[in-house]
VEXLUM-496646 format. One record per residue: residue in three letters; x, y, z of N, C-alpha, C in turn; residue number from 1. Coordinates in steps of 0.05 Angstrom, whole numbers, plus 5000, padded with zeros to 4 digits. Layout:
("Ala" (X Y Z) (X Y Z) (X Y Z) NUM)
...
//
This chain:
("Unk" (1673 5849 2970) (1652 5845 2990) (1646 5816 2993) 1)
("Unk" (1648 5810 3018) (1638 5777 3020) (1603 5779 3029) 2)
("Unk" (1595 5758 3031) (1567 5755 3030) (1559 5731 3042) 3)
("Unk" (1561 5731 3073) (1553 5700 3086) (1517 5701 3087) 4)
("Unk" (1500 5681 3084) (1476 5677 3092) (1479 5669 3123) 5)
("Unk" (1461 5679 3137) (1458 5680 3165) (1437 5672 3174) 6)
("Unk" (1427 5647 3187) (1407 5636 3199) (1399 5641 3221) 7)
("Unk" (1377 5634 3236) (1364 5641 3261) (1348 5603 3261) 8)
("Unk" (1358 5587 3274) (1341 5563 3271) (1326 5561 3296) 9)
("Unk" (1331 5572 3319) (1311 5571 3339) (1280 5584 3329) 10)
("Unk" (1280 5596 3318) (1255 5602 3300) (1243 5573 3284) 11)
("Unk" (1245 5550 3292) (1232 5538 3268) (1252 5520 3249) 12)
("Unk" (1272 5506 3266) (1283 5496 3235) (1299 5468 3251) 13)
("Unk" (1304 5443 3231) (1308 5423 3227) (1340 5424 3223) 14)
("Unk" (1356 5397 3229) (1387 5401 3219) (1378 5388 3197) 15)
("Unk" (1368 5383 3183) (1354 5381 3148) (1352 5399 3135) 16)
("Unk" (1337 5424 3155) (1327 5444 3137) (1354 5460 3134) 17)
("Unk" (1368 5457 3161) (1400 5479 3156) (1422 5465 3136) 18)
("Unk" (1423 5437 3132) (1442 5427 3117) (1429 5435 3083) 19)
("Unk" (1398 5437 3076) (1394 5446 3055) (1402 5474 3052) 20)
("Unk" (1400 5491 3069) (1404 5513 3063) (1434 5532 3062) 21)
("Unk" (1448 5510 3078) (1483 5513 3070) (1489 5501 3043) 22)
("Unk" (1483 5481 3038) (1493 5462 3012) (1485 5482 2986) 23)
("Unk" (1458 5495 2985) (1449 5514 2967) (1469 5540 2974) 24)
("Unk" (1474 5554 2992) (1488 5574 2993) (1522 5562 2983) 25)
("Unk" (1525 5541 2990) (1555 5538 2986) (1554 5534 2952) 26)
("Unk" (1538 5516 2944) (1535 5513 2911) (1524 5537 2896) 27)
("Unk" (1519 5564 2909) (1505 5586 2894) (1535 5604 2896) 28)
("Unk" (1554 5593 2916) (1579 5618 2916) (1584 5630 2948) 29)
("Unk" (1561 5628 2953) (1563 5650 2979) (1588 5634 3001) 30)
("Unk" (1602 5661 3010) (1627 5662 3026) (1626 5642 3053) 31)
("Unk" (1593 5646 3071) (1595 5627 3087) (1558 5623 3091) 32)
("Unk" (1561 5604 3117) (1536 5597 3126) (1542 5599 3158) 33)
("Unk" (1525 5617 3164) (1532 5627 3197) (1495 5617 3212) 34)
("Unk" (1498 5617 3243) (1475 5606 3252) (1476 5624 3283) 35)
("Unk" (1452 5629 3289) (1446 5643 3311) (1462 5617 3331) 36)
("Unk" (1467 5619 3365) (1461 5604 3386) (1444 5615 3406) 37)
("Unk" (1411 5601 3396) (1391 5605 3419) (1384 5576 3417) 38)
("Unk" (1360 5575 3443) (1354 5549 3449) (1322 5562 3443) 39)
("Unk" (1314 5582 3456) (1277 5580 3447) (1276 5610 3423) 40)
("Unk" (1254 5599 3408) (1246 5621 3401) (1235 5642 3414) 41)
("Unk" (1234 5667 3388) (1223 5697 3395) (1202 5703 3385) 42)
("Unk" (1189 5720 3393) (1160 5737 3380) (1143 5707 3373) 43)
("Unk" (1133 5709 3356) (1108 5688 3341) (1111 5659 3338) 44)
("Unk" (1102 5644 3335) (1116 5620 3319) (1118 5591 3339) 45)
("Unk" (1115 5571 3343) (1132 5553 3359) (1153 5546 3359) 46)
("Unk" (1167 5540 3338) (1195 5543 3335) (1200 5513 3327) 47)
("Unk" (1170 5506 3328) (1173 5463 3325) (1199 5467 3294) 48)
("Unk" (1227 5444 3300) (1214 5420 3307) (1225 5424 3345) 49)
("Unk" (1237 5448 3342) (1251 5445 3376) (1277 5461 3364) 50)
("Unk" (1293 5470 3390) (1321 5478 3372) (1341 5457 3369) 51)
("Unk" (1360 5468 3352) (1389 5453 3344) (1411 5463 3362) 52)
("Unk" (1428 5447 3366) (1459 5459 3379) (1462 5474 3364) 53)
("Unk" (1481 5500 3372) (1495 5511 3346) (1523 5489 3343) 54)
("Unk" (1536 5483 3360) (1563 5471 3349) (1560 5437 3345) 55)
("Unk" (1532 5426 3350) (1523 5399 3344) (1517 5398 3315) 56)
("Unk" (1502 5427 3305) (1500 5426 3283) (1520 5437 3266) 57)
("Unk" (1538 5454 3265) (1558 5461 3253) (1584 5444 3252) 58)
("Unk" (1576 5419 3272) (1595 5397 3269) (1592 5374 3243) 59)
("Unk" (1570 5374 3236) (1552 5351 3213) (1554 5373 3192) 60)
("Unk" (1550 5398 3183) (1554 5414 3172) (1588 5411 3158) 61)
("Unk" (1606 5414 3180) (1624 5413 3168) (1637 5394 3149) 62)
("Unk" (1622 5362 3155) (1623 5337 3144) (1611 5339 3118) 63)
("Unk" (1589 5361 3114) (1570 5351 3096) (1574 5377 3067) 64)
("Unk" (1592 5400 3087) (1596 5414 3058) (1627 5418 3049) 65)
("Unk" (1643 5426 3033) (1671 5427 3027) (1680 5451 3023) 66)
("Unk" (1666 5474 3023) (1684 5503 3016) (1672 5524 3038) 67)
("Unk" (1647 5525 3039) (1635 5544 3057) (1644 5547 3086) 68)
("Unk" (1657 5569 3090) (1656 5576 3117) (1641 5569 3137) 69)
("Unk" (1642 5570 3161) (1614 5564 3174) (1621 5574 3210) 70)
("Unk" (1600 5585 3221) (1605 5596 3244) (1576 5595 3259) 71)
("Unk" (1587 5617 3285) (1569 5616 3298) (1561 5660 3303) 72)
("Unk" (1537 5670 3308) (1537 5703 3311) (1509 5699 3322) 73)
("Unk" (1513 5697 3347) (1543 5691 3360) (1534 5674 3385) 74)
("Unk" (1552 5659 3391) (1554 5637 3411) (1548 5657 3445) 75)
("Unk" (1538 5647 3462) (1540 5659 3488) (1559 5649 3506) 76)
("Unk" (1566 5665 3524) (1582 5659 3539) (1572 5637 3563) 77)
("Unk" (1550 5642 3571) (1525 5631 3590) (1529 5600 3585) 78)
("Unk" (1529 5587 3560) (1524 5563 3548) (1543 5544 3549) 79)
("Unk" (1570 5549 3548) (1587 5539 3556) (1618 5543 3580) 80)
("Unk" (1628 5529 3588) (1657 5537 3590) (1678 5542 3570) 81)
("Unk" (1692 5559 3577) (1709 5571 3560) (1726 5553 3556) 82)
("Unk" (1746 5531 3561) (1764 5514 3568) (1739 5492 3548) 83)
("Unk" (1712 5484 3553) (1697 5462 3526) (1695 5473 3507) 84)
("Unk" (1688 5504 3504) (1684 5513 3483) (1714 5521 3455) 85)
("Unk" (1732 5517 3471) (1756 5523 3456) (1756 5492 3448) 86)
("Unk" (1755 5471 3452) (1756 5438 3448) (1744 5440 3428) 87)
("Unk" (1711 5443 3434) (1694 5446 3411) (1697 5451 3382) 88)
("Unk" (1699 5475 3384) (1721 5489 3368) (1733 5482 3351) 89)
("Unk" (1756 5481 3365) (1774 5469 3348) (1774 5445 3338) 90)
("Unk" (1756 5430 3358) (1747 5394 3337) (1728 5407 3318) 91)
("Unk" (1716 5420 3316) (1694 5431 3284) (1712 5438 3267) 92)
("Unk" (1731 5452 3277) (1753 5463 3251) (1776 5447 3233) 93)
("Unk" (1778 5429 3254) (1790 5402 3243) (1769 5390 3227) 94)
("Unk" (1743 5381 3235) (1727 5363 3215) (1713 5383 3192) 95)
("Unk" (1727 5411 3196) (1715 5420 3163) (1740 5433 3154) 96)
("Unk" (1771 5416 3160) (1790 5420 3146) (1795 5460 3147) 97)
("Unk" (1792 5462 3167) (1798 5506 3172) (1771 5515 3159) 98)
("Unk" (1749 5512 3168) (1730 5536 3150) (1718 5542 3177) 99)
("Unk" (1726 5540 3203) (1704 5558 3225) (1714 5581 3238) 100)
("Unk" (1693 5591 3250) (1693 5619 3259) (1687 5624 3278) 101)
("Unk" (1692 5631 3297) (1678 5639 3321) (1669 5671 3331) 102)
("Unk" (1642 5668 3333) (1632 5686 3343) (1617 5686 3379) 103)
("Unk" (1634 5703 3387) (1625 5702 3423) (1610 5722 3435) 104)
("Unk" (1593 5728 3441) (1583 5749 3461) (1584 5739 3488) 105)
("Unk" (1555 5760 3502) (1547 5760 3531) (1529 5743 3532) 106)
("Unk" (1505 5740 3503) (1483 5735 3505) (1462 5750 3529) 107)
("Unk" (1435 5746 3521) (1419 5769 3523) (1394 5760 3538) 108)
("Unk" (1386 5737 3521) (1357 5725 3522) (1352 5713 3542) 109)
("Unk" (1345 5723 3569) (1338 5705 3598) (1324 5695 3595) 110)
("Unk" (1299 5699 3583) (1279 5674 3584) (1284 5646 3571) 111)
("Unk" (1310 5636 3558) (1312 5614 3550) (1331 5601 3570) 112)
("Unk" (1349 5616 3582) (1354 5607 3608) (1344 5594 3632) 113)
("Unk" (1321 5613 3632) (1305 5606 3649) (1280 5574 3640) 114)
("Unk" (1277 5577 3620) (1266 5547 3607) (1285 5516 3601) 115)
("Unk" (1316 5521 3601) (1329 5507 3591) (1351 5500 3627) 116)
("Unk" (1348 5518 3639) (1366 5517 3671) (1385 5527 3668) 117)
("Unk" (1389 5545 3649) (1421 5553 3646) (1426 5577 3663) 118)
("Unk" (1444 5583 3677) (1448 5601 3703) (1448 5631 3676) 119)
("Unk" (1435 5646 3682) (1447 5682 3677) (1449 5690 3696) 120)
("Unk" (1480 5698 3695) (1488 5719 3720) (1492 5751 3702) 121)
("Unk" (1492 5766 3729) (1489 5800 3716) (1520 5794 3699) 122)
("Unk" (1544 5797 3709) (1569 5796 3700) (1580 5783 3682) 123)
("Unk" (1561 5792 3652) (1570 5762 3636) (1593 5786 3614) 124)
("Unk" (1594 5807 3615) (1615 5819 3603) (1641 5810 3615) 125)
("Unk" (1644 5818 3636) (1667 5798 3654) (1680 5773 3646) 126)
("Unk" (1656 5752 3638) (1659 5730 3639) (1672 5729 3600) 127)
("Unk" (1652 5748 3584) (1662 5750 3553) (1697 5759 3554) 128)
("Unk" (1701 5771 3564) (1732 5785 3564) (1753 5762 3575) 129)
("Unk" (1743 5744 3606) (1754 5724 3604) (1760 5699 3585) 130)
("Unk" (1734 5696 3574) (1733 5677 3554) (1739 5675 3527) 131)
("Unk" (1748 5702 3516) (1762 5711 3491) (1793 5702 3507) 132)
("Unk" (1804 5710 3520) (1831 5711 3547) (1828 5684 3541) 133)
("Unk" (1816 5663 3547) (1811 5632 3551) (1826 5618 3527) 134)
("Unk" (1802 5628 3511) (1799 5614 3483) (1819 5622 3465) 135)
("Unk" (1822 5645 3461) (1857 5653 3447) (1880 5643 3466) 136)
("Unk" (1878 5645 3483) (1905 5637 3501) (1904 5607 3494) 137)
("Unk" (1895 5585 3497) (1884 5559 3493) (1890 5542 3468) 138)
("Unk" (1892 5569 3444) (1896 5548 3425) (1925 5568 3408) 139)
("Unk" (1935 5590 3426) (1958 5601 3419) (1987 5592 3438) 140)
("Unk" (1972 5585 3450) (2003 5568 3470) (2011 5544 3455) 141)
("Unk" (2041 5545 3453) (2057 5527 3435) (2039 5500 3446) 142)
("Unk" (2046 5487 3430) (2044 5442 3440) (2067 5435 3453) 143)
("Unk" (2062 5430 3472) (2088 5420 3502) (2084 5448 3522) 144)
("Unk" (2069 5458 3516) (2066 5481 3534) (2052 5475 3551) 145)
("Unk" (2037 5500 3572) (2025 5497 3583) (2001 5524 3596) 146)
("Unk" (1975 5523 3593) (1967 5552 3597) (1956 5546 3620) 147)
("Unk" (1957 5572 3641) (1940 5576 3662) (1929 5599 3663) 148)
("Unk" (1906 5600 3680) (1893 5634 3680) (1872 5632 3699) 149)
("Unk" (1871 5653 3707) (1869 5662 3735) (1854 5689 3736) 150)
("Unk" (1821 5680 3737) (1797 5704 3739) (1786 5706 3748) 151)
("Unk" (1766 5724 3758) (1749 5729 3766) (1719 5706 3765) 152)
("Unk" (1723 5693 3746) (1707 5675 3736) (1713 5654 3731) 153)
("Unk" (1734 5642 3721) (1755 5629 3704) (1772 5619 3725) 154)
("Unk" (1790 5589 3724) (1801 5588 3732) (1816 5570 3713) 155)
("Unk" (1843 5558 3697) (1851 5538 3688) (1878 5531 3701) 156)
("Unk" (1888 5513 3705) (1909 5499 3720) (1924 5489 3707) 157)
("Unk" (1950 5493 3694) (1962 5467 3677) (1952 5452 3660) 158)
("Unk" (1935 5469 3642) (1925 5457 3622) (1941 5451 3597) 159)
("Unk" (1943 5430 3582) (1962 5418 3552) (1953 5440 3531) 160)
("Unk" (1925 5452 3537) (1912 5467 3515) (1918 5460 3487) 161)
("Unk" (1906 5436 3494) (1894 5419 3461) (1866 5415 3466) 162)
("Unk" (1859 5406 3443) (1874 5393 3415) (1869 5436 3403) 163)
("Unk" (1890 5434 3387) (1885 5460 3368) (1869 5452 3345) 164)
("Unk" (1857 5487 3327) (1855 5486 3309) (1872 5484 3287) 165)
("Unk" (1857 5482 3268) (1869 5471 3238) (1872 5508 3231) 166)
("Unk" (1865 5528 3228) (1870 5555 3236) (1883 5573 3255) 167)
("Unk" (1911 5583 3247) (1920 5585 3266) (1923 5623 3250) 168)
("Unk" (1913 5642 3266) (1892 5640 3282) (1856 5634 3270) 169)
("Unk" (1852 5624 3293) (1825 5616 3286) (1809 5640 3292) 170)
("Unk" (1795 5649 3265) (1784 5677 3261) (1758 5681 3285) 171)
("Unk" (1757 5698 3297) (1749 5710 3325) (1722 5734 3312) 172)
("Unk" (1704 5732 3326) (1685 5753 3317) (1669 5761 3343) 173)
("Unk" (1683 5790 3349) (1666 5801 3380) (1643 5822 3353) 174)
("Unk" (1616 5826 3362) (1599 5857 3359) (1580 5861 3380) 175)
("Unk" (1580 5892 3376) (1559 5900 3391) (1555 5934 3389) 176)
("Unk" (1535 5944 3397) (1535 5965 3390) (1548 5988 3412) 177)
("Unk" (1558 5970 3439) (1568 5989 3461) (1587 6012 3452) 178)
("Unk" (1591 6034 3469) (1612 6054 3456) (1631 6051 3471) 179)
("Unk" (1642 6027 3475) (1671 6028 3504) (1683 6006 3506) 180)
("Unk" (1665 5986 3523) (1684 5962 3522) (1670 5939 3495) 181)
("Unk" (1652 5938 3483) (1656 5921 3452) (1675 5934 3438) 182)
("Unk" (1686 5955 3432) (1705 5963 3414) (1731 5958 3423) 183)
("Unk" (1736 5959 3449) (1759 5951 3468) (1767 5929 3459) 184)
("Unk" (1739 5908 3466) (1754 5874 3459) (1751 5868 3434) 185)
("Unk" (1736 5878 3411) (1745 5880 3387) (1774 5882 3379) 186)
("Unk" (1783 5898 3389) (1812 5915 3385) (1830 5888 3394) 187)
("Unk" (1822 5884 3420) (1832 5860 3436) (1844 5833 3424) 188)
("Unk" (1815 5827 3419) (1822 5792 3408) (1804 5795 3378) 189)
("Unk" (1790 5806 3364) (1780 5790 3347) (1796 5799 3313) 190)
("Unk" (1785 5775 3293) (1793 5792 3273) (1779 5804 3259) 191)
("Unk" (1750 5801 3265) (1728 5813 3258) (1709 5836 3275) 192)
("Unk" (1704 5863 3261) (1681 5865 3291) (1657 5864 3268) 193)
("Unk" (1632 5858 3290) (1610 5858 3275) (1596 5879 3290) 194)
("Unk" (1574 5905 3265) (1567 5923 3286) (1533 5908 3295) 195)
("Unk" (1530 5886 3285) (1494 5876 3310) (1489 5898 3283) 196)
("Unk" (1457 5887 3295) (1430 5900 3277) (1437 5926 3288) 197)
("Unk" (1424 5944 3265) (1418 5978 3272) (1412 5989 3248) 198)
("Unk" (1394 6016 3248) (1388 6029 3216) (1418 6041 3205) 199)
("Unk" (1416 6053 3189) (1445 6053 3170) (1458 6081 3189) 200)
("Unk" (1440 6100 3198) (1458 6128 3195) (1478 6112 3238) 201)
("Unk" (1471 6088 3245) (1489 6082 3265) (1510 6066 3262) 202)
("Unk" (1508 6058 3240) (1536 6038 3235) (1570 6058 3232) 203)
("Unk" (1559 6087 3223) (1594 6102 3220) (1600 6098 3242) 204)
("Unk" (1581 6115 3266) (1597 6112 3289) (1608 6097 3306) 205)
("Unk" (1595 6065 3309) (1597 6050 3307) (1628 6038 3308) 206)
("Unk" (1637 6047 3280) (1664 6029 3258) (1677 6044 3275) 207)
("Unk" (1666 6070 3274) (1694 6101 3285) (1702 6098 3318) 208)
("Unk" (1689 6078 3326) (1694 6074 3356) (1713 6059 3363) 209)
("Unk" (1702 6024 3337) (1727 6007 3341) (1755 6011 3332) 210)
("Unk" (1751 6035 3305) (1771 6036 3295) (1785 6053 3317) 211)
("Unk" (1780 6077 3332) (1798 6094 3353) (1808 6069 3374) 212)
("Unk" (1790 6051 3378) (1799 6028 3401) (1828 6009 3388) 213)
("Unk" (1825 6003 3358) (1845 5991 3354) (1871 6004 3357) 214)
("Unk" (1872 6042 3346) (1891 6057 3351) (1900 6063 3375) 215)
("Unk" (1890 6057 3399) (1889 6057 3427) (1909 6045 3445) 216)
("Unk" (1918 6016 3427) (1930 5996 3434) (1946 5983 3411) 217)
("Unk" (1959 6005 3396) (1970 6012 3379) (1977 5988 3342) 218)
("Unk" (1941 5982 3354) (1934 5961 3324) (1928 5970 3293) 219)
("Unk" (1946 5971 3281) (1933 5972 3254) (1893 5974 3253) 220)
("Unk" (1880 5997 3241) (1854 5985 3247) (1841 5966 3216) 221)
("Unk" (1857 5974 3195) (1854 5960 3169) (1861 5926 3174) 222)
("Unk" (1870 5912 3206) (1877 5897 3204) (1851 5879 3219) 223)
("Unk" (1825 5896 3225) (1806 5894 3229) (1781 5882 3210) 224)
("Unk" (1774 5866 3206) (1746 5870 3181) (1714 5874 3196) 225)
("Unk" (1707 5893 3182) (1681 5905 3196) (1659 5885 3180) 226)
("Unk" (1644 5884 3194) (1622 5869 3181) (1587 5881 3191) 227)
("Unk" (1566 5869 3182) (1551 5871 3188) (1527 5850 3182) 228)
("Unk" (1499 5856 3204) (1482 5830 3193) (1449 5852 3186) 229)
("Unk" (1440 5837 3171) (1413 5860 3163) (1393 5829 3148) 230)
("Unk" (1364 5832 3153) (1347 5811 3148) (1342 5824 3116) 231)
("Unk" (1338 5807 3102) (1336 5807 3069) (1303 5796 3072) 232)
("Unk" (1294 5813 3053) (1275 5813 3033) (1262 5822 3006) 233)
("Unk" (1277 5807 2992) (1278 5821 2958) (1267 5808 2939) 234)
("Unk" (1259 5821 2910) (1251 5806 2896) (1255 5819 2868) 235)
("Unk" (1242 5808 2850) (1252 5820 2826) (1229 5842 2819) 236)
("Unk" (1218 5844 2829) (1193 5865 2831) (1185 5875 2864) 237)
("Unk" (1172 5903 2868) (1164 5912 2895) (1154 5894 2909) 238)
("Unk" (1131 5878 2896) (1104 5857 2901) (1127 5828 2906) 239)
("Unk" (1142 5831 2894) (1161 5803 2904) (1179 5804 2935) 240)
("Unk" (1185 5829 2931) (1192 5829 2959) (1175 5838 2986) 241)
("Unk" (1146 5857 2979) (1128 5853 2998) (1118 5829 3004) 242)
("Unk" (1113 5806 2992) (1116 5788 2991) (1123 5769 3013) 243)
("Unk" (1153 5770 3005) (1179 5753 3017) (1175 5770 3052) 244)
("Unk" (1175 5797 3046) (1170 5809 3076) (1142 5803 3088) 245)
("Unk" (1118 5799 3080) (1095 5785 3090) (1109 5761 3108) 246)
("Unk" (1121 5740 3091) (1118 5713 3101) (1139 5710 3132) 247)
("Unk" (1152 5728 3132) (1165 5733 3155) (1150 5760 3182) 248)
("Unk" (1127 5763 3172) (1118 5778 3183) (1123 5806 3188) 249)
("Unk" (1135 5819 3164) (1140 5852 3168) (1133 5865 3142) 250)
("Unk" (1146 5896 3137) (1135 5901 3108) (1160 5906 3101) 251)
("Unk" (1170 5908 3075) (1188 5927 3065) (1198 5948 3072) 252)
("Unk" (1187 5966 3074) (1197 5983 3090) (1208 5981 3113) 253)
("Unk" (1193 5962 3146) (1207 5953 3164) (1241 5937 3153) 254)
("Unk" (1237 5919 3138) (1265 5905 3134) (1278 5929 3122) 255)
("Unk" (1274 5945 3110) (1299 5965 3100) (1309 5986 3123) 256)
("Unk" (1303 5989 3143) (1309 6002 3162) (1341 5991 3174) 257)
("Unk" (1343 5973 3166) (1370 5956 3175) (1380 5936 3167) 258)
("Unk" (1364 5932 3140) (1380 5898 3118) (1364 5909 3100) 259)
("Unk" (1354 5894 3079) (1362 5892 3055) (1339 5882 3043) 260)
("Unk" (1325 5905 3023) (1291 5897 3017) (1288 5911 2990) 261)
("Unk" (1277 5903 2980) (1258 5907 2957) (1275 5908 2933) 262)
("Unk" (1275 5911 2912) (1284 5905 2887) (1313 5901 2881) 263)
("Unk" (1334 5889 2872) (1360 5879 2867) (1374 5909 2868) 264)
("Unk" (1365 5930 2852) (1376 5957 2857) (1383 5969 2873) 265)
("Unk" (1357 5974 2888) (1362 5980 2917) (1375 5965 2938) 266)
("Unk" (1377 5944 2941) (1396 5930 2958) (1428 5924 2945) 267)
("Unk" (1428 5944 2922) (1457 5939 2914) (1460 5964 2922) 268)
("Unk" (1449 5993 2921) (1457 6018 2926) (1458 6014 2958) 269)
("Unk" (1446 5998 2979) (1442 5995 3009) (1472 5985 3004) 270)
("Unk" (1483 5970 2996) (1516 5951 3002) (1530 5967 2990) 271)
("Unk" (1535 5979 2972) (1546 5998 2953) (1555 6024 2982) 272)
("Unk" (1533 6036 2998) (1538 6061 3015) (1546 6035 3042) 273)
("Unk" (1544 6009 3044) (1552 6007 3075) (1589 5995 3065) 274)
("Unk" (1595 5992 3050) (1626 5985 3026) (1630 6018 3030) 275)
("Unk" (1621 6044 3022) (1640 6066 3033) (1643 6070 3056) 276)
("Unk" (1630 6050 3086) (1637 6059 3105) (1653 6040 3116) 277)
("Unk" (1663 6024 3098) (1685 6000 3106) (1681 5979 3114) 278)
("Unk" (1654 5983 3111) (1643 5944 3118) (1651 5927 3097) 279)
("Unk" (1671 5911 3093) (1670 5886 3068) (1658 5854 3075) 280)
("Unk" (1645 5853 3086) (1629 5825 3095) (1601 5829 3102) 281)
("Unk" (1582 5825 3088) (1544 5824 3095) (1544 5796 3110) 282)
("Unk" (1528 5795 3122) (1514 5773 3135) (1488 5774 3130) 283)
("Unk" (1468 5763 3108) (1448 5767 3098) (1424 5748 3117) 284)
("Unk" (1409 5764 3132) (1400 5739 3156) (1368 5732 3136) 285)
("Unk" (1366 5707 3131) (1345 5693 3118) (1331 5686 3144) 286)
("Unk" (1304 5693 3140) (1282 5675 3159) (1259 5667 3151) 287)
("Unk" (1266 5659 3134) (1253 5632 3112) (1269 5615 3106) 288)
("Unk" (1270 5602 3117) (1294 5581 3106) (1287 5557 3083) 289)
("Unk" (1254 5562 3077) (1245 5543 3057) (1243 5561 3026) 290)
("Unk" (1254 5584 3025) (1252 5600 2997) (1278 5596 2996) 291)
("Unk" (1289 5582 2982) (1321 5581 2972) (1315 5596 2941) 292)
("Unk" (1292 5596 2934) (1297 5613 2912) (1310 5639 2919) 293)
("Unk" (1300 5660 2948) (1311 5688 2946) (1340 5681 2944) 294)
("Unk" (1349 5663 2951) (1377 5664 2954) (1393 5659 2930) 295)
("Unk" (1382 5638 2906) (1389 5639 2886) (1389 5676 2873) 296)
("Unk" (1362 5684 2877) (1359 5710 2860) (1384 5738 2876) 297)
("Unk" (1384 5731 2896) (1410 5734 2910) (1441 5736 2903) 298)
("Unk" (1448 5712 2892) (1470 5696 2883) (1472 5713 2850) 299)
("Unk" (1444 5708 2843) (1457 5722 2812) (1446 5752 2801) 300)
("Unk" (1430 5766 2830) (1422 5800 2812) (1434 5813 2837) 301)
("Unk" (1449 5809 2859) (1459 5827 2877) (1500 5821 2870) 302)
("Unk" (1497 5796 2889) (1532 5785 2890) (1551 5798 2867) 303)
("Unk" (1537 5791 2846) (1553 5797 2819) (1562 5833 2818) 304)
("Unk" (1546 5850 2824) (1557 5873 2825) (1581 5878 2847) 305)
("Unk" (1589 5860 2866) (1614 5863 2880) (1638 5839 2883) 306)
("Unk" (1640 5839 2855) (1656 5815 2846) (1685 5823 2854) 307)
//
């Protein structure tokens, strides 16, 4: 089982506060350091100091740590072009020597659109299926080649489709909880699917969708890795993790509905039953990013039982 920590920095956070909190995850063990792409915050909070890029900051990130993975869950389609965002990309993967990842959706959140000028159109599934099409085509066409493509949305002309990644392939992460076309383009382009937040008894069906979609189009589905993301709040006692769930504003019980709460036990028997349904990768989403202790207590009373 791998075990990335997963951030939300539009909530509230500094490229200080994120470079502390990768450098601690990379020096405690953990597999990677992944980061939401929003521009405003949600529910409560101001979100001072303002948000971060996701790939501004996962670019200084890559400079500043040496083993940890690092990505995005998940980037919108809305935010960029598909043709900058493959550049992007692949210049982050070069400056952290192969440790990035890409994660793409539709994105969701109109009201940051609407604060920041960024166009949402209804048709942004369209535009996700082109832009997986884009972005794999882009950095899979030989050097002296040449890619073009021709969409609905999309248009590229004789493009060199450089510079590439240092990953070849550069690992792809579509999720979502649709029953049709996320499992489609899962199957499609990525090497990961992720099933998104949900309580536990929706994640089989979920897997059982992408996995029929990979058999569909006659893919190995073991050649798939399922993953998942769930908000953590734990402690070494009940009162430590009601706690840890106060300061984020929920109880224990709310965070166990779909991540990962209250005593080291119980969040090993929660990973223990989502490991028989074939998930091998957590995304442990922290939203405190100033308790690096849970993450130490993390690192040494959970991790260790899936060595």
């Amino acid at each position: 089982m791998d075990f990335r920590i997963f951030t939300e920095p539009q909530q509230g956070a500094s490229y200080d506060d994120l470079l502390a909190v990768a450098q601690t995850a990379e020096r405690l063990g953990f597999d990677g350091f992944f980061r939401s792409d929003h521009y405003l915050s949600m529910g409560e909070g101001d979100g001072l100091p303002g948000p971060t890029d996701a790939w501004t900051s996962l670019a200084g990130l890559a400079r500043e740590t040496s083993r940890i993975r690092l990505g995005t869950l998940v980037s919108s389609v809305t935010y960029r072009h598909p043709g900058i965002l493959a550049i992007q990309v692949a210049q982050v993967d070069a400056m952290s020597n192969g440790r990035v990842e890409l994660g793409l959706g539709t994105g969701w959140f109109e009201r940051e659109h609407e604060a920041y000028g960024i166009p949402f159109p209804e048709k942004r599934f369209g535009m996700l299926e082109e832009q997986l099409e884009i972005v794999t085509g882009l950095w899979s066409t030989p050097e002296g080649s040449r890619f073009d493509f021709a969409g609905e949305h999309y248009r590229l002309v004789d493009s060199p489709a450089l510079p590439k990644p240092v990953q070849s392939p550069l690992p792809v992460i579509v999720g979502g909880s649709g029953a049709l076309r996320t499992p489609a383009l899962a199957a499609r382009f990525a090497t990961e699917y992720n099933t998104t937040f949900g309580e536990l008894d929706q994640f089989g069906p979920r897997i059982a969708r992408v996995r029929e979609a990979c058999e569909r189009i006659g893919r190995d589905p073991a050649t798939l890795t399922l993953s998942m993301p769930g908000t953590v709040a734990v402690g070494a006692t009940r009162a430590d993790a009601e706690r840890r769930a106060a300061t984020i504003g929920r109880s224990v019980g709310e965070v166990a509905k779909g991540g990962f709460a209250g005593t080291a036990n119980e969040v090993v028997d929660r990973v223990g039953h989502l490991a028989g349904l074939g998930i091998t990768r957590i995304y442990l989403q922290v939203l405190d990013l100033h308790d690096h202790e849970q993450l130490e207590f993390l690192a040494s009373e959970v991790v260790p039982h899936f060595g």
